[in-house]
mmCIF file of the protein (N, C-alpha, C, O) and its ligand, coordinates in Angstrom:
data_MODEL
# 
_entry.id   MODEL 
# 
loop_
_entity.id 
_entity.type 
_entity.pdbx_number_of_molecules 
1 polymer     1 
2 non-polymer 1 
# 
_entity_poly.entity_id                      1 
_entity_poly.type                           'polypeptide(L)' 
_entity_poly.nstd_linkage                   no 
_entity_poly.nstd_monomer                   no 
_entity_poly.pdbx_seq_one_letter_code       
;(UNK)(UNK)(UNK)(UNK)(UNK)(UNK)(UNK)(UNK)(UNK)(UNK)(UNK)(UNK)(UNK)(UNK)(UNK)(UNK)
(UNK)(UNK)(UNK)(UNK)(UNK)(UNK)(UNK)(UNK)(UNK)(UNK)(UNK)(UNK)(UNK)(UNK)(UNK)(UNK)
(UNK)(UNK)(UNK)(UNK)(UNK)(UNK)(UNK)(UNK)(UNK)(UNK)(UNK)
;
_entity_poly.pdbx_seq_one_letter_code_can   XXXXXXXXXXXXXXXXXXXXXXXXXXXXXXXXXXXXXXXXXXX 
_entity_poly.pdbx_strand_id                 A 
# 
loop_
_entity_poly_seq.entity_id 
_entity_poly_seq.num 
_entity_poly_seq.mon_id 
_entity_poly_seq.hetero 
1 1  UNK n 
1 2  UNK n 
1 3  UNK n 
1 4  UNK n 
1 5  UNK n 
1 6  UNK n 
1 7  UNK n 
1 8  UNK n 
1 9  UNK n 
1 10 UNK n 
1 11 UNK n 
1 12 UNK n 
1 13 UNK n 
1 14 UNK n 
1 15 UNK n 
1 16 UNK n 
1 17 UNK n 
1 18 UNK n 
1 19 UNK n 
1 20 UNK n 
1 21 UNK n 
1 22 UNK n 
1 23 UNK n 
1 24 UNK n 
1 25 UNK n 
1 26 UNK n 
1 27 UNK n 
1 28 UNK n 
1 29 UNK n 
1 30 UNK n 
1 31 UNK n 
1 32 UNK n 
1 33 UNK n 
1 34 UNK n 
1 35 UNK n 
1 36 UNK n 
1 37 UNK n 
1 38 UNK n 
1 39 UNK n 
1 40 UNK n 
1 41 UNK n 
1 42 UNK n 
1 43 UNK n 
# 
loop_
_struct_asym.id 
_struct_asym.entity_id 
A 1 
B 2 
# 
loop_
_chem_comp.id 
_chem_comp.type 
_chem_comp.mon_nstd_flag 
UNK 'L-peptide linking' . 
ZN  non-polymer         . 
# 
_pdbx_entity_nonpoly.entity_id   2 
_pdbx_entity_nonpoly.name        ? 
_pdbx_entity_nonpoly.comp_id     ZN 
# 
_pdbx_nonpoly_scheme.asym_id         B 
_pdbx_nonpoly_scheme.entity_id       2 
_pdbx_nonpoly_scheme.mon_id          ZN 
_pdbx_nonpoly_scheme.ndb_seq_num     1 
_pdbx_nonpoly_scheme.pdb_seq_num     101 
_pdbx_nonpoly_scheme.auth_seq_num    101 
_pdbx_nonpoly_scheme.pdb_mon_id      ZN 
_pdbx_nonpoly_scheme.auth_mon_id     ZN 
_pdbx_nonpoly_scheme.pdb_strand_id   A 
_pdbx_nonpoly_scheme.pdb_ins_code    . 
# 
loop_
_atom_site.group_PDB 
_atom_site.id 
_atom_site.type_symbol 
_atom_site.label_atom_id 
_atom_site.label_alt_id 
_atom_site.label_comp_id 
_atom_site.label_asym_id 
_atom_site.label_entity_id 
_atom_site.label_seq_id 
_atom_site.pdbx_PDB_ins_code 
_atom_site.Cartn_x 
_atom_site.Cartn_y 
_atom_site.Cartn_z 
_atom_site.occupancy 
_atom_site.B_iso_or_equiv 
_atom_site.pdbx_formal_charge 
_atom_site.auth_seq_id 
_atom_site.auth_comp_id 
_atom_site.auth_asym_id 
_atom_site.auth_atom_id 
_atom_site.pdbx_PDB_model_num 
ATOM   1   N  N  . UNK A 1 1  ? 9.536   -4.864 2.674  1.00 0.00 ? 1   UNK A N  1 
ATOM   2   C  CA . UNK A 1 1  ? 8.671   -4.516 3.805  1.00 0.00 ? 1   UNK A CA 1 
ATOM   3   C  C  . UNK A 1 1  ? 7.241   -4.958 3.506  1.00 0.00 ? 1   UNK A C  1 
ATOM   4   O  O  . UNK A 1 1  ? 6.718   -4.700 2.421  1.00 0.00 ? 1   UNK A O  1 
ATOM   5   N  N  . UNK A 1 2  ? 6.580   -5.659 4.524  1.00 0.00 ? 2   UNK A N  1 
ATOM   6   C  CA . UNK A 1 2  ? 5.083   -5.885 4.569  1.00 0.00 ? 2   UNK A CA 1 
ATOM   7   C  C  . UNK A 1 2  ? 4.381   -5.878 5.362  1.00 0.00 ? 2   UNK A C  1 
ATOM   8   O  O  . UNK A 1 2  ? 4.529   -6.675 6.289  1.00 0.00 ? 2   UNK A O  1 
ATOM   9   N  N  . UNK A 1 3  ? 3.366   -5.022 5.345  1.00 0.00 ? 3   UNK A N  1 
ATOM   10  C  CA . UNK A 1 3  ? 2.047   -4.779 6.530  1.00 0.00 ? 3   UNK A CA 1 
ATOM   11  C  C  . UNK A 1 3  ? 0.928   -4.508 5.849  1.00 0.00 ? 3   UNK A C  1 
ATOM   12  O  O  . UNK A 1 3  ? 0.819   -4.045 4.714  1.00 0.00 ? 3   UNK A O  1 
ATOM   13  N  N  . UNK A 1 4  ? 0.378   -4.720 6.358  1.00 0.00 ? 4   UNK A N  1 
ATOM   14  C  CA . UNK A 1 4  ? -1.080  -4.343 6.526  1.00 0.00 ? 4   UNK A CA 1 
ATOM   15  C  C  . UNK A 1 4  ? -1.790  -2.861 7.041  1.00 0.00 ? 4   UNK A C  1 
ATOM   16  O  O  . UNK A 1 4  ? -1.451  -2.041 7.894  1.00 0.00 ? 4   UNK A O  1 
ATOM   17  N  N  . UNK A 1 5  ? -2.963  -2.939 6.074  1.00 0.00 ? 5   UNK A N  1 
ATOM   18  C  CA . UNK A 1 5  ? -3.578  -1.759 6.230  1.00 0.00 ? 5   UNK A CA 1 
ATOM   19  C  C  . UNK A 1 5  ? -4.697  -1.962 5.992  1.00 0.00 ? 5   UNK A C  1 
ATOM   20  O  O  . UNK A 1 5  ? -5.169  -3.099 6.005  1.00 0.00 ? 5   UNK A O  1 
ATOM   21  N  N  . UNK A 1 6  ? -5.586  -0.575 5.635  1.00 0.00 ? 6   UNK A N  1 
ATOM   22  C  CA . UNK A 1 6  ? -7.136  -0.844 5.303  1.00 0.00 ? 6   UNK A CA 1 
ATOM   23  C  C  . UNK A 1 6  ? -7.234  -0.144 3.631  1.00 0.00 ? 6   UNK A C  1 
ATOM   24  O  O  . UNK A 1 6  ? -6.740  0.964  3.420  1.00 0.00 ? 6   UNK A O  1 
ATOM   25  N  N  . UNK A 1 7  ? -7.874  -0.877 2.599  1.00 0.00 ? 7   UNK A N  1 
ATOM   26  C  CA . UNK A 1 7  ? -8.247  -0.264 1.936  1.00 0.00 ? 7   UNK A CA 1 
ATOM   27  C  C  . UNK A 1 7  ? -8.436  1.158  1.518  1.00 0.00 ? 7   UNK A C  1 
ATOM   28  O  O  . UNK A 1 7  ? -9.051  1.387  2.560  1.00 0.00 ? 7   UNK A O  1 
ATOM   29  N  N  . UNK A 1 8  ? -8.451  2.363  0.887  1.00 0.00 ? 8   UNK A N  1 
ATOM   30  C  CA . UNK A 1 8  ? -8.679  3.440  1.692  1.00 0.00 ? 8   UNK A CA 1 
ATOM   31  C  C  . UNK A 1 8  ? -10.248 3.813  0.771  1.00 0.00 ? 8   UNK A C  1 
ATOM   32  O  O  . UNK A 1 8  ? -10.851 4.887  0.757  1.00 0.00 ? 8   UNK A O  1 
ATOM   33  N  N  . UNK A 1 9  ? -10.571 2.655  0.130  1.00 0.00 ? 9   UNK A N  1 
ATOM   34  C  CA . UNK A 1 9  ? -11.758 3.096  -0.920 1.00 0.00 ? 9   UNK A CA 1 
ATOM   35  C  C  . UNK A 1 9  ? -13.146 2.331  0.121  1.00 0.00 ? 9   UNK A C  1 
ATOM   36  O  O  . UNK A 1 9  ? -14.234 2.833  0.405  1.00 0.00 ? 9   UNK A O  1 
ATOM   37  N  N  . UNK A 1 10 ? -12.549 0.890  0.529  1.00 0.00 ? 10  UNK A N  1 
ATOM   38  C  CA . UNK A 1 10 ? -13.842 0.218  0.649  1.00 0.00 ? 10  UNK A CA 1 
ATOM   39  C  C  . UNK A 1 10 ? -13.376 -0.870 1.827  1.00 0.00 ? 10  UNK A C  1 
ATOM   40  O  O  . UNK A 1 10 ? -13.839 -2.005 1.936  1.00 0.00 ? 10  UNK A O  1 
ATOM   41  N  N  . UNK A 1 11 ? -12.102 -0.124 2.901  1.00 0.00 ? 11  UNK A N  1 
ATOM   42  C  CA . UNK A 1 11 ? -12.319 0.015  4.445  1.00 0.00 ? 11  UNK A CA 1 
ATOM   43  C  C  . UNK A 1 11 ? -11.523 -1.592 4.340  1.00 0.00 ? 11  UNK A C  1 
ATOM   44  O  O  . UNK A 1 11 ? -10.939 -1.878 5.385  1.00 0.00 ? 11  UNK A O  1 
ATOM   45  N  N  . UNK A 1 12 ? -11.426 -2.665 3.220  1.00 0.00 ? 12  UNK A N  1 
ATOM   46  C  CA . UNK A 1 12 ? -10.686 -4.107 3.466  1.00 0.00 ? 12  UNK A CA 1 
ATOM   47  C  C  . UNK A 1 12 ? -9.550  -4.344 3.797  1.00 0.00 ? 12  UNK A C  1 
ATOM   48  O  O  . UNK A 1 12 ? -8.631  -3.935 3.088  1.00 0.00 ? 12  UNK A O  1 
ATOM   49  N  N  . UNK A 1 13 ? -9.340  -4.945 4.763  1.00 0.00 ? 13  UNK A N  1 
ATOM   50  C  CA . UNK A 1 13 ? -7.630  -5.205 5.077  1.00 0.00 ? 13  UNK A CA 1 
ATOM   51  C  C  . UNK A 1 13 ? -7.258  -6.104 3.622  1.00 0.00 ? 13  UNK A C  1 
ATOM   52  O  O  . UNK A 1 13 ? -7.835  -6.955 2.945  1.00 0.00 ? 13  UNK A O  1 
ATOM   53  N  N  . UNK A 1 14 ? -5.594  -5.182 3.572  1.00 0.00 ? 14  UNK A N  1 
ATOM   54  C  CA . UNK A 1 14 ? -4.974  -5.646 2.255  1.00 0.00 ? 14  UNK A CA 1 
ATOM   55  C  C  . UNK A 1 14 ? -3.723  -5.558 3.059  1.00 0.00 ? 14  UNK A C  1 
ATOM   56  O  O  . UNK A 1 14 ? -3.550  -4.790 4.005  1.00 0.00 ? 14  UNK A O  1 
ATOM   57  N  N  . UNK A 1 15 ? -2.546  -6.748 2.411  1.00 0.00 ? 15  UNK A N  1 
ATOM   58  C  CA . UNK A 1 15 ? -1.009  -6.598 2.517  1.00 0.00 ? 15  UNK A CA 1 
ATOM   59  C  C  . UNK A 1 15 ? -0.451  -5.438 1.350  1.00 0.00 ? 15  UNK A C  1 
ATOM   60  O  O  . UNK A 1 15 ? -0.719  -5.141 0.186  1.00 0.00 ? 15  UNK A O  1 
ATOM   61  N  N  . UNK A 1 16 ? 0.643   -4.916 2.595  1.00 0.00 ? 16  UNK A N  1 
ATOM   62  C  CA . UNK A 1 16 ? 1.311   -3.951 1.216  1.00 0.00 ? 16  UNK A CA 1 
ATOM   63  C  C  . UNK A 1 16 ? 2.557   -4.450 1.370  1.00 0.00 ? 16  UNK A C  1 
ATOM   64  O  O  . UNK A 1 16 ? 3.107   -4.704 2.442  1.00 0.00 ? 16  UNK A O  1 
ATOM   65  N  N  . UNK A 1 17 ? 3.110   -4.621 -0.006 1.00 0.00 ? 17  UNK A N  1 
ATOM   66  C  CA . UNK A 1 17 ? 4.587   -5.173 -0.025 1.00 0.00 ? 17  UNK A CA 1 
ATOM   67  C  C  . UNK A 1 17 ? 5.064   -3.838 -0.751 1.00 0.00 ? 17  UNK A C  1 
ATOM   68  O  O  . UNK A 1 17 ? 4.546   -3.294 -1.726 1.00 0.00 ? 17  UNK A O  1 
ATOM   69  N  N  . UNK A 1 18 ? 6.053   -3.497 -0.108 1.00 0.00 ? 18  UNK A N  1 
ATOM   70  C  CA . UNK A 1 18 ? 7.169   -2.565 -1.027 1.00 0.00 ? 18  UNK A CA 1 
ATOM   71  C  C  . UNK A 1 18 ? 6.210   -1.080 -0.809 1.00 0.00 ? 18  UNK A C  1 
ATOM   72  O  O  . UNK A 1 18 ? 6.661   -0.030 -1.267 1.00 0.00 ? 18  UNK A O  1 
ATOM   73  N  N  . UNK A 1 19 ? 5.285   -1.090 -0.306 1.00 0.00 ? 19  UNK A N  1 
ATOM   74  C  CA . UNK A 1 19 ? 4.663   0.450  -0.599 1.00 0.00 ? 19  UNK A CA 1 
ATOM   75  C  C  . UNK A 1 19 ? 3.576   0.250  -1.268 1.00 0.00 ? 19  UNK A C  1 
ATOM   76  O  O  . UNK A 1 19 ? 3.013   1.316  -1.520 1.00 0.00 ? 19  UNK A O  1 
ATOM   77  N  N  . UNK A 1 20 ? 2.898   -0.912 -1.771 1.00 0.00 ? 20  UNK A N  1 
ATOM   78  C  CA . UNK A 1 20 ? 2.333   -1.051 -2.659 1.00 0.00 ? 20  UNK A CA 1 
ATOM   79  C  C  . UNK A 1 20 ? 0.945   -1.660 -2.368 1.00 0.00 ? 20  UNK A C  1 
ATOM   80  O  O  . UNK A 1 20 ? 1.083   -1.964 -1.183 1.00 0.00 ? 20  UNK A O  1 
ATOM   81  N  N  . UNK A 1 21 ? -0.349  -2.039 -2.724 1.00 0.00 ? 21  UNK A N  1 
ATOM   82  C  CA . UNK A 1 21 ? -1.328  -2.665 -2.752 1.00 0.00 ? 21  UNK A CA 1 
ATOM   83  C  C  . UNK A 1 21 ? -2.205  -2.691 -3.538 1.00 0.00 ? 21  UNK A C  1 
ATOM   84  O  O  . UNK A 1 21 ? -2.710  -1.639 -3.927 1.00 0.00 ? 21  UNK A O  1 
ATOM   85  N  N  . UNK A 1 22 ? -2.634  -3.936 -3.995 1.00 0.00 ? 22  UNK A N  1 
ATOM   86  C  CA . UNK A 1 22 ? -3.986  -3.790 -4.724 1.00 0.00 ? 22  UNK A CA 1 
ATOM   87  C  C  . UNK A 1 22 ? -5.092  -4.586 -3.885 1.00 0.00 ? 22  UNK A C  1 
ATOM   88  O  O  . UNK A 1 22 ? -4.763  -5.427 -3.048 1.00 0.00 ? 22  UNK A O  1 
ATOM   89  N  N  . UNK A 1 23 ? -6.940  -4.140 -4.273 1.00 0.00 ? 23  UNK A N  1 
ATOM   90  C  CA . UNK A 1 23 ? -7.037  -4.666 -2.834 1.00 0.00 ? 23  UNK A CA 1 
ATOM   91  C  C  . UNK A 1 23 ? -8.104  -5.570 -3.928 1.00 0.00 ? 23  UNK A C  1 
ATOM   92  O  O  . UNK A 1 23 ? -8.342  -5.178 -5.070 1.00 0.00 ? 23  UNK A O  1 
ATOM   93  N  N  . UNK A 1 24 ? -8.644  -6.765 -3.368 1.00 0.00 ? 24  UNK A N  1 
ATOM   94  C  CA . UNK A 1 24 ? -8.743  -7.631 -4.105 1.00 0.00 ? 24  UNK A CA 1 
ATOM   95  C  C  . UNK A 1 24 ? -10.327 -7.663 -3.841 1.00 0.00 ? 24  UNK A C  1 
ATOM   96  O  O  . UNK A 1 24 ? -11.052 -8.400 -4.509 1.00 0.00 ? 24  UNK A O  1 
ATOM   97  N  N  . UNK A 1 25 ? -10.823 -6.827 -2.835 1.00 0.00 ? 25  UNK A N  1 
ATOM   98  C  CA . UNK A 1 25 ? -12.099 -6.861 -2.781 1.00 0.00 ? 25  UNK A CA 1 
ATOM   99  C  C  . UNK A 1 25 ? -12.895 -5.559 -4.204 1.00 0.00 ? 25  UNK A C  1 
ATOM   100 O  O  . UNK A 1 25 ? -13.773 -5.693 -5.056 1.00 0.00 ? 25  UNK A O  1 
ATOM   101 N  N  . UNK A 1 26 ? -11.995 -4.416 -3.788 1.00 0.00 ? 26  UNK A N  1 
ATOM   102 C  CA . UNK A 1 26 ? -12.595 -3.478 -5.112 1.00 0.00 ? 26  UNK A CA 1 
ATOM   103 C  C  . UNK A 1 26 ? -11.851 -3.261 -5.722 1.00 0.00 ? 26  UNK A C  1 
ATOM   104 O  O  . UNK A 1 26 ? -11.915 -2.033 -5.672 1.00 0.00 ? 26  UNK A O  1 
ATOM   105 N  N  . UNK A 1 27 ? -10.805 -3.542 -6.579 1.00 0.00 ? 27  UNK A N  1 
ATOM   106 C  CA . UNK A 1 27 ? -9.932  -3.418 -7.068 1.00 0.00 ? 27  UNK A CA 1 
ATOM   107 C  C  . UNK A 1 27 ? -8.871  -1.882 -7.444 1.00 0.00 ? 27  UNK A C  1 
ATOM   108 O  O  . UNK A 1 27 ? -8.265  -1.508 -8.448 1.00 0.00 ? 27  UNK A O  1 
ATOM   109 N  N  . UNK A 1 28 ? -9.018  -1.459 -6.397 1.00 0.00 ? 28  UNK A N  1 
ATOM   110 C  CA . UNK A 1 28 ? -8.529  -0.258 -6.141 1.00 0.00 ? 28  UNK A CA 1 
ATOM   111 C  C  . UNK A 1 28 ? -6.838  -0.510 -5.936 1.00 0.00 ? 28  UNK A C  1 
ATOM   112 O  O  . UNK A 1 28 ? -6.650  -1.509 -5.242 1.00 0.00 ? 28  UNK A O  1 
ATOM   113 N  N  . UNK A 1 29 ? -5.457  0.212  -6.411 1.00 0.00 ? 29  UNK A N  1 
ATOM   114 C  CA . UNK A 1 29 ? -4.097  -0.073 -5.840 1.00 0.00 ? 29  UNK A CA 1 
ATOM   115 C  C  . UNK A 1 29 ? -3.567  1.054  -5.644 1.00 0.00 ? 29  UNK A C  1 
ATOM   116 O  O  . UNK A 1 29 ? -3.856  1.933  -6.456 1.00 0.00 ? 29  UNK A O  1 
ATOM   117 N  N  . UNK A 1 30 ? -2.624  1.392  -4.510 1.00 0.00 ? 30  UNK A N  1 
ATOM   118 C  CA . UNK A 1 30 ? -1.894  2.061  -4.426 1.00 0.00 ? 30  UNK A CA 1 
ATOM   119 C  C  . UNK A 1 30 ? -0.270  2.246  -4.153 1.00 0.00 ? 30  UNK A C  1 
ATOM   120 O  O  . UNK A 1 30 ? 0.308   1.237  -3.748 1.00 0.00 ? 30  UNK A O  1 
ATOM   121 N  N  . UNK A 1 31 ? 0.335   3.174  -4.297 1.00 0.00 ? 31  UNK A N  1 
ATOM   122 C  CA . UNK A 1 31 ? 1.136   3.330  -4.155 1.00 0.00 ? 31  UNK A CA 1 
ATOM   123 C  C  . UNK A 1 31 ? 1.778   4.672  -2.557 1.00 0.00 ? 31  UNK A C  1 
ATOM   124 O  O  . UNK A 1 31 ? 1.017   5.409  -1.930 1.00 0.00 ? 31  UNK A O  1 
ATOM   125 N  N  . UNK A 1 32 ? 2.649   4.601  -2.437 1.00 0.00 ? 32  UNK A N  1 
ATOM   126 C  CA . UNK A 1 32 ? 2.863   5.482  -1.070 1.00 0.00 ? 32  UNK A CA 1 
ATOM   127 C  C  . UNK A 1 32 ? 3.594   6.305  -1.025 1.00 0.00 ? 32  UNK A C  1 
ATOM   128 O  O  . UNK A 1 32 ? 4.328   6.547  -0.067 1.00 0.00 ? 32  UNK A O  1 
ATOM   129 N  N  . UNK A 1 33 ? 3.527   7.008  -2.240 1.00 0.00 ? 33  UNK A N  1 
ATOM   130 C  CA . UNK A 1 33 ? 3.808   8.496  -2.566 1.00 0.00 ? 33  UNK A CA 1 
ATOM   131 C  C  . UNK A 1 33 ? 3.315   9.745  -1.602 1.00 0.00 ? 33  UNK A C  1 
ATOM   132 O  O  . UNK A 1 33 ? 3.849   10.839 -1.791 1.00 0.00 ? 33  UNK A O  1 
ATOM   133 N  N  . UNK A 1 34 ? 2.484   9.634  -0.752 1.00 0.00 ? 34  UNK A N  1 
ATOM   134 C  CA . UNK A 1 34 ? 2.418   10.561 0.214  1.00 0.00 ? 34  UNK A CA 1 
ATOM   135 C  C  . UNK A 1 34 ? 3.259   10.386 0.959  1.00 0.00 ? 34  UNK A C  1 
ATOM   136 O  O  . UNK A 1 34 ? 3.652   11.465 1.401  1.00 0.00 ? 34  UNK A O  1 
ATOM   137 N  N  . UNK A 1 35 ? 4.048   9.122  1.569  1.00 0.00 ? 35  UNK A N  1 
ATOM   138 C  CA . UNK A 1 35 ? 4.642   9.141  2.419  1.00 0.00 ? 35  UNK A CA 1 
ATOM   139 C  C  . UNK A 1 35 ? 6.372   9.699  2.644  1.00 0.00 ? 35  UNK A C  1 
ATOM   140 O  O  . UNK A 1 35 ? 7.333   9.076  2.193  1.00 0.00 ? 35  UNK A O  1 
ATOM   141 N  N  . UNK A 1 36 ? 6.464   10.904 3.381  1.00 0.00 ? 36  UNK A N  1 
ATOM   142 C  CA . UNK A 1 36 ? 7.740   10.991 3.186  1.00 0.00 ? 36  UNK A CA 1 
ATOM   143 C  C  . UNK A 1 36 ? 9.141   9.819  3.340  1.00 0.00 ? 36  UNK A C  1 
ATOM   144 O  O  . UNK A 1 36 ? 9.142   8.895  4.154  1.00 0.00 ? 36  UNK A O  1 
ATOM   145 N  N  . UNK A 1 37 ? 10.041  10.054 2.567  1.00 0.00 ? 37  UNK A N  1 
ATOM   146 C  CA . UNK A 1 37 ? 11.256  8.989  2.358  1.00 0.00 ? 37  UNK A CA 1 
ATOM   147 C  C  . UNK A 1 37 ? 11.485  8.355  4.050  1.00 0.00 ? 37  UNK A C  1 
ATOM   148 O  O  . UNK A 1 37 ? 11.804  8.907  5.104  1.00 0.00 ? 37  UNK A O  1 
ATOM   149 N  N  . UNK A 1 38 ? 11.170  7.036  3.703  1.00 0.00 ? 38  UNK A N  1 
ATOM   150 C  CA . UNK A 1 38 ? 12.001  6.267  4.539  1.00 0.00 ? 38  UNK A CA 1 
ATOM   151 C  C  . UNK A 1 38 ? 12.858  5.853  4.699  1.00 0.00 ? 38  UNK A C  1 
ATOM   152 O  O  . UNK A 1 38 ? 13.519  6.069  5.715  1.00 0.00 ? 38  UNK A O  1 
ATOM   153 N  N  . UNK A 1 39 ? 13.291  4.895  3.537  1.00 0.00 ? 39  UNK A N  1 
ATOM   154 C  CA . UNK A 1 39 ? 14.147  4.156  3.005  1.00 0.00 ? 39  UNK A CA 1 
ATOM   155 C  C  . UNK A 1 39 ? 14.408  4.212  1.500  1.00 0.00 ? 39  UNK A C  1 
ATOM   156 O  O  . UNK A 1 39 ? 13.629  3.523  0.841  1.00 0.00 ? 39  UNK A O  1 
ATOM   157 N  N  . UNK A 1 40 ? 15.392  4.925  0.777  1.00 0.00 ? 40  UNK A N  1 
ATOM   158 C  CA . UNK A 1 40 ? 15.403  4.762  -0.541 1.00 0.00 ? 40  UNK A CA 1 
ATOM   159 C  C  . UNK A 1 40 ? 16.279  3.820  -1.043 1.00 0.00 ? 40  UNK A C  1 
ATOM   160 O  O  . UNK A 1 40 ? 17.381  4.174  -1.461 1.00 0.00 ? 40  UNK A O  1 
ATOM   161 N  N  . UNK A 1 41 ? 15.911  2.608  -1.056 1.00 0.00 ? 41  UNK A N  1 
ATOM   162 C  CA . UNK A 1 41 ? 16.665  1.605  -1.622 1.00 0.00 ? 41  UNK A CA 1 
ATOM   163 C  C  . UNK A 1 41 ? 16.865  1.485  -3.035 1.00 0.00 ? 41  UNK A C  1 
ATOM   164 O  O  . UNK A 1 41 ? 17.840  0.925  -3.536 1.00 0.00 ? 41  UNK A O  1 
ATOM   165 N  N  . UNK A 1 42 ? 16.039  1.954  -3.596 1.00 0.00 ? 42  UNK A N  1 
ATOM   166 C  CA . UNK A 1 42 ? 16.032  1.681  -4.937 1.00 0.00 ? 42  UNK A CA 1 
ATOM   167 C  C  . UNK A 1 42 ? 16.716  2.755  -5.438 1.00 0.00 ? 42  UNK A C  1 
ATOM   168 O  O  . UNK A 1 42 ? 17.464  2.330  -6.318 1.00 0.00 ? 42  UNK A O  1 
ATOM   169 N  N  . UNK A 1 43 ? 16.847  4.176  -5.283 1.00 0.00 ? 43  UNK A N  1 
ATOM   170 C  CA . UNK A 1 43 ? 17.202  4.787  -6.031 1.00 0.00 ? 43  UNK A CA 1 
ATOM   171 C  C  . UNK A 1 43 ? 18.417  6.023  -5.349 1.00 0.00 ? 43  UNK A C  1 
ATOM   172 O  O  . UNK A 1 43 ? 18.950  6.842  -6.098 1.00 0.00 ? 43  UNK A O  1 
HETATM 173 ZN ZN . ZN  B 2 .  ? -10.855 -1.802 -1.711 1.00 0.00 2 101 ZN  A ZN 1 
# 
């Protein structure tokens, strides 16, 4: 899965693949552990 979002430190659109982002303007990454289960493919 990939979309787009905003930064949540310093507001930059970043791609998230898999749940994931690092953002290349402040080097901030996350992960999407708040989000309840969507899809558990992996596990
Ligand atoms: Zn950022």
């Amino acid at each position: 899965m990939i979309e787009k979002k905003q930064c949540v430190v310093c507001k930059t659109e970043v791609i998230v693949i898999n749940c994931h982002y690092s953002c290349k303007n402040c080097g901030f990454s996350e992960n999407c552990h708040d989000i309840p289960h969507l899809i558990d493919d992996d596990e």
